[in-house]
N, C-alpha and C positions, 0 to 999 in steps of 0.2 A: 504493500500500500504506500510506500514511503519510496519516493522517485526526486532526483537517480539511486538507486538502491548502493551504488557504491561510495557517492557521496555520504548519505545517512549513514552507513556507516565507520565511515572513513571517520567523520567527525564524531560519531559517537567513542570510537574509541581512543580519538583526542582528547576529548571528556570526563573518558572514564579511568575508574581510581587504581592504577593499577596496584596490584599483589606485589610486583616487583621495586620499590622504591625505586632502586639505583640506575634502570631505564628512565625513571621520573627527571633523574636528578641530569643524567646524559641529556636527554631531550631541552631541561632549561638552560645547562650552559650552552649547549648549539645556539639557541634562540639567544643569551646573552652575550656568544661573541660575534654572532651577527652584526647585531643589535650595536655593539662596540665598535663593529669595522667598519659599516656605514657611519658612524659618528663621527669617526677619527678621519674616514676620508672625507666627506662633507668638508669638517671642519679646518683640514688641513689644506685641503684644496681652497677655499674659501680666504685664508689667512695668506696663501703664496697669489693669490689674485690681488687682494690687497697691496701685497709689497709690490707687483710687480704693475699695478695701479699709478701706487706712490711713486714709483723709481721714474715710473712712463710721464708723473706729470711736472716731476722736480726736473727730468731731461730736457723738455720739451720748455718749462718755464726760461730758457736764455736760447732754446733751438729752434728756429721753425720748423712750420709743418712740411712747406716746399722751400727748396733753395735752387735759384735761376742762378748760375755762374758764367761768366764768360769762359772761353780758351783758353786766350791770350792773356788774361787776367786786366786786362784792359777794355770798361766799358763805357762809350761818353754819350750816348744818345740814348739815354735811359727811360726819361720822362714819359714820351709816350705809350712806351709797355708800362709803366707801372700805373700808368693812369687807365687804360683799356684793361687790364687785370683786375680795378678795382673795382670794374662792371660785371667782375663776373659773377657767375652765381656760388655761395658759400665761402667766398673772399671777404675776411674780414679786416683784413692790413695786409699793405704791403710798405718796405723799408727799404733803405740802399747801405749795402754794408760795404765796408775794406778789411782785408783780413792779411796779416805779416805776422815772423817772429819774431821777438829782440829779449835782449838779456836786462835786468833792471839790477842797478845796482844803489846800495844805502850803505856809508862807511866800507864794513868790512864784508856785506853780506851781498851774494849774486842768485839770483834767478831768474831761470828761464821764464816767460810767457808767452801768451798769443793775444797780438793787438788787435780786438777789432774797433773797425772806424765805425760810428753810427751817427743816427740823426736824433737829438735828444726829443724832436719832437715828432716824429714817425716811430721810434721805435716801442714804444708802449704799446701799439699797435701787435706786436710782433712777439714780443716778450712781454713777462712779467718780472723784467728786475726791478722795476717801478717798486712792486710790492715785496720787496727783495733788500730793499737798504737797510743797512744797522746805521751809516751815519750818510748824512750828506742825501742830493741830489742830482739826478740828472741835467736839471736846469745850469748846474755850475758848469756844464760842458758846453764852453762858450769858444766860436773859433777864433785862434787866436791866443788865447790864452793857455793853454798845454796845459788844460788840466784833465788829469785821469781819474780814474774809478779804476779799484782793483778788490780783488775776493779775498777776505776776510783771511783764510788761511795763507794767502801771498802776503798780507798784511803781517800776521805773524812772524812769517819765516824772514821779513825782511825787518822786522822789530821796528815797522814805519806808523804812523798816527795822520788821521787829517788834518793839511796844513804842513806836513814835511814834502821836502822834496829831494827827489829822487833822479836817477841819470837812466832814460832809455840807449841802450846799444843794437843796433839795427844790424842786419848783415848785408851793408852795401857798405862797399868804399868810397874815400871822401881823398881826392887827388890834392895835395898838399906841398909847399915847397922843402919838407923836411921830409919828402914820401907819404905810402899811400897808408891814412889811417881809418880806422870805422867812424860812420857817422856814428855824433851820438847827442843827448840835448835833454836841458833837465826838464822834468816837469812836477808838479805839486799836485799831491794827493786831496782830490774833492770829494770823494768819497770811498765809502767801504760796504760791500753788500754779500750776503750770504741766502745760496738758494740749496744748501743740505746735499750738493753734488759736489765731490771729491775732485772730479774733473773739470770743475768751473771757479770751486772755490781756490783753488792754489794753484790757477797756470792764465787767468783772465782779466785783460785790464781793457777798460772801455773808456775811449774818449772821441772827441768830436770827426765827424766823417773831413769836414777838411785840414784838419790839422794831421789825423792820418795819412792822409795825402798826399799832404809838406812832407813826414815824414818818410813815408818811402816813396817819395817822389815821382808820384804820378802826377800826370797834369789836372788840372783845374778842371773840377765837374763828373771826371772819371769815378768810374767805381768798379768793385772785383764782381757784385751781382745783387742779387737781390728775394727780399725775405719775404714769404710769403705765409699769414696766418690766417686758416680755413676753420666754420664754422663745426666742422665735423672730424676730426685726427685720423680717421679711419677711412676716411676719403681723398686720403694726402697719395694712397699708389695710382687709386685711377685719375685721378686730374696730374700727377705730373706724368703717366704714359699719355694724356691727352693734349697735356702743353706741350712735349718733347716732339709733339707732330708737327706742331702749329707755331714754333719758335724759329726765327732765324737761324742761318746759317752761323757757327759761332757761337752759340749758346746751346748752355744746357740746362736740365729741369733734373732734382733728384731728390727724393722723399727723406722724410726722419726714419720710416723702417730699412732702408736702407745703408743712413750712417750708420746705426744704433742696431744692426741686423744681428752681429757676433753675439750681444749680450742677451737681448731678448729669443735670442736659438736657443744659448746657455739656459734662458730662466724653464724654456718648455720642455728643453730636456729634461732639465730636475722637475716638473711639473709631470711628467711623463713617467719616472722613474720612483717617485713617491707612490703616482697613483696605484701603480706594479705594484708595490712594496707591500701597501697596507691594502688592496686584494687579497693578498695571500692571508692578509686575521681571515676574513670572510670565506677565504678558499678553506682554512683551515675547519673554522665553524660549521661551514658544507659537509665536511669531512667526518665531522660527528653528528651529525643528521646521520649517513652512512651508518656507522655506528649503533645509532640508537635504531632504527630500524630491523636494523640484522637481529638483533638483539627480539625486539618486540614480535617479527616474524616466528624466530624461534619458541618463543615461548609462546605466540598465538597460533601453534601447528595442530591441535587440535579442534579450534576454532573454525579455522580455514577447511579442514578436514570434511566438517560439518557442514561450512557452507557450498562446497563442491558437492557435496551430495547431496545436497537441497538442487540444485543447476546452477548453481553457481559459475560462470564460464572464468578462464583463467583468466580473462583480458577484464572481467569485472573484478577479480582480487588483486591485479594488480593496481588498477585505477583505485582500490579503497588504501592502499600501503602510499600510493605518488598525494590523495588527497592527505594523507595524515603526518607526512613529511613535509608538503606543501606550508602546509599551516603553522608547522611553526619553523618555516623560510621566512613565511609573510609577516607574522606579529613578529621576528627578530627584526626583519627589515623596516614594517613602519615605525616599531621603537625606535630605531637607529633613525628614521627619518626626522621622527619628533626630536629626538637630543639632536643631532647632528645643525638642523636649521636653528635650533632655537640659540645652541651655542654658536654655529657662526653668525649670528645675528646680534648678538649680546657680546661676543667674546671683548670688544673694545671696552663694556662697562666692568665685565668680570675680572681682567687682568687686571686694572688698578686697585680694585676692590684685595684680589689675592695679595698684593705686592705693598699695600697698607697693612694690613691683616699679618704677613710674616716678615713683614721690614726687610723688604729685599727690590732689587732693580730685575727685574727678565733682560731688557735691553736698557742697558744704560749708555745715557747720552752721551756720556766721555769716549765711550766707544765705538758708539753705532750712529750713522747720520738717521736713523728710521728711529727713536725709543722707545714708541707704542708698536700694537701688532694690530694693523686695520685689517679690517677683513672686505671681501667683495663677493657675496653670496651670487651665485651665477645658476640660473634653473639648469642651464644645461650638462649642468657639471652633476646637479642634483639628480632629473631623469638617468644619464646614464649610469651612475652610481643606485641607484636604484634598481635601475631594469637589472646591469650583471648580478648584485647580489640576488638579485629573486630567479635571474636564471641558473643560476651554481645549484641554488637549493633547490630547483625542481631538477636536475641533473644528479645531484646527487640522492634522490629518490629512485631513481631508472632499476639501477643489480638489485637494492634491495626487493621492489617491486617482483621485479623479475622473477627472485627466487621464491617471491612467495608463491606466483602464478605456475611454476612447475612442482608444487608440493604434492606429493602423489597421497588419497582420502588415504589407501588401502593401508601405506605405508605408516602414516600419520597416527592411526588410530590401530595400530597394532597392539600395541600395548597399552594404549586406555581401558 
């Protein structure tokens, strides 16, 4: 009376209290390392999206999205592309940069940097060092006056202050009656700004597009290309494959996943090899479903016995052992889904809450440019982490099944 008769009772004898405790106790921990390895991947996946969020938007705050470069590093008829660019659609800024290397020297102390030339009032456009200063302003970059902006950790290393000044060394020669020596030419420090990149903060000085100019001696107007910031970052590969069609002769168009390609391969590799990792709790947990099944077959051999000779078909005893494994694949896995979302969703309130509680740092600022652990809950990370853990566990229901659908009654009930 009770349809599908292998369903009913498949789950009845999920239900029911078994005689054997120690199958009880198998069956919950399957269900609780399920339950754990969706959680941990969830959560872990969710937390390296975050960092790699964060990384992507501290990169991009001094990078643009697209950069149009000349050749010849020489470009003087600019204006019109940057103004036809500015019609386009999802262009939210564009800048004109100059980009050189030169060594900065203070007393006893040398360091290397990269100059680039900008325009104090296009580049906000482009960047966000604007929201990036510890001291000083962009407005101080006036042409003319040689004043720079450099990152906080060049600041350091040259043990300089706003208002000191300091000697650029270029790497062009300067033809002189005593022989041939390096340009070089002082300038004073207008500001100091820090945007939590390692790569910007200690090798980056920004000052006026034409005093760059003077500097490594380009003519008047010239510039090495220009910066372009789109309303969408992830639209930065098809509009520069579609600018690089539609640009001059002489110019080129190339995207931020393209500079930044090495590192963000790096992040999905280990984004890849984690998710591997912590599979295997769940593959594991699978593995005692297995287990606990074999186990329950065995001892339910007389049961089976009886239902075979009732008509019972085999392919109906097996469907009642895949339902009773099934189930608890399922309730391991939505447990795992409830913890898994809830913790990475919370995890940024939880970690400061732990780290007051046992007086301790997880990532501490003196060492890490990241000190919190943001997280970025992604569904798609969640469906597929869902779907594999619920297909393991209906997989690992199949041999047990199996073996119960070849249990012979005659054999079974021999000695009952």
């Amino acid at each position: 009376m009770f349809k599908p008769l292998p369903l009913f009772i498949g789950l009845r004898y999920t239900r029911a209290k078994r005689r054997n405790h120690f199958i009880s106790f198998i069956s919950l921990t399957s269900m609780l390392g399920i339950a754990l390895g969706v959680t941990a991947l969830i959560t872990v996946l969710s937390v390296m999206n975050g960092f790699e969020k964060e990384l992507r938007a501290r990169m991009l705050g001094m990078s643009a999205h697209v950069m149009i470069s000349a050749h010849n590093n020489s470009w003087k008829d600019w204006q019109p592309l940057a103004d036809q660019l500015r019609t386009q659609p999802h262009v939210t800024g564009v800048a004109p940069y100059l980009q050189g290397q030169a060594m900065l020297t203070y007393d006893n102390s040398v360091q290397g940097t990269l100059i680039q030339g900008i325009d104090p009032l296009l580049e906000p456009q482009v960047s966000q060092v604007t929201n990036k200063m510890l001291k000083g302003s962009l407005d101080a970059l006036r042409p003319g006056e040689f004043n720079v902006i450099i990152g906080n950790e060049l600041a350091l290393s040259l043990g300089v202050q706003v208002g000191d000044k300091i000697s650029v060394v270029v790497p062009q020669a300067t033809v002189t009656p005593v022989g041939i020596l390096p340009r070089m030419k002082r300038m004073t420090i207008a500001g100091v700004f820090s945007v939590g990149m390692h790569e910007y903060d200690s090798a980056f000085m920004l000052l006026h597009l034409d005093d760059a100019a003077k500097l490594l001696r380009l003519p008047e107007g010239h510039i090495h290309g220009l910066n372009l910031k789109l309303d969408e970052m992830f639209l930065a590969v098809p509009f520069s494959r579609q600018l690089n069609n539609q640009l001059p002769i002489g110019l080129h168009s190339s995207d931020w996943t393209y500079r930044h390609s090495n590192f963000f391969k790096a992040v999905n590799m280990e984004k890849t090899v984690m998710f591997v990792i912590l599979t295997l709790i769940v593959a594991v947990a699978a593995f005692n479903i297995v287990s606990t099944l074999v186990m329950v077959v065995t001892d339910k051999q007389a049961d089976i016995a009886i239902l075979r000779t009732l008509g019972l078909t085999p392919r109906m005893v097996m469907a009642i052992f895949m339902v009773q494994g099934t189930v608890i694949g399922l309730f391991g896995t939505l447990l795992g889904l409830v913890g898994g979302i809830s913790l990475a969703l919370n995890i940024e309130t939880l970690v400061p809450l732990i780290e007051q509680y046992f007086g301790i740092r997880i990532l501490s600022p003196d060492i890490y440019y990241i000190s919190d652990l943001p997280s970025d809950l992604q569904w798609v990370d969640v469906y597929r982490i869902t779907g594999l853990s619920f297909l393991l566990s209906l997989l690992a229901t199949l041999y047990p099944a199996w073996r119960a659908s070849r249990t012979q009654p005659a054999e079974a009930l021999r000695y009952e």
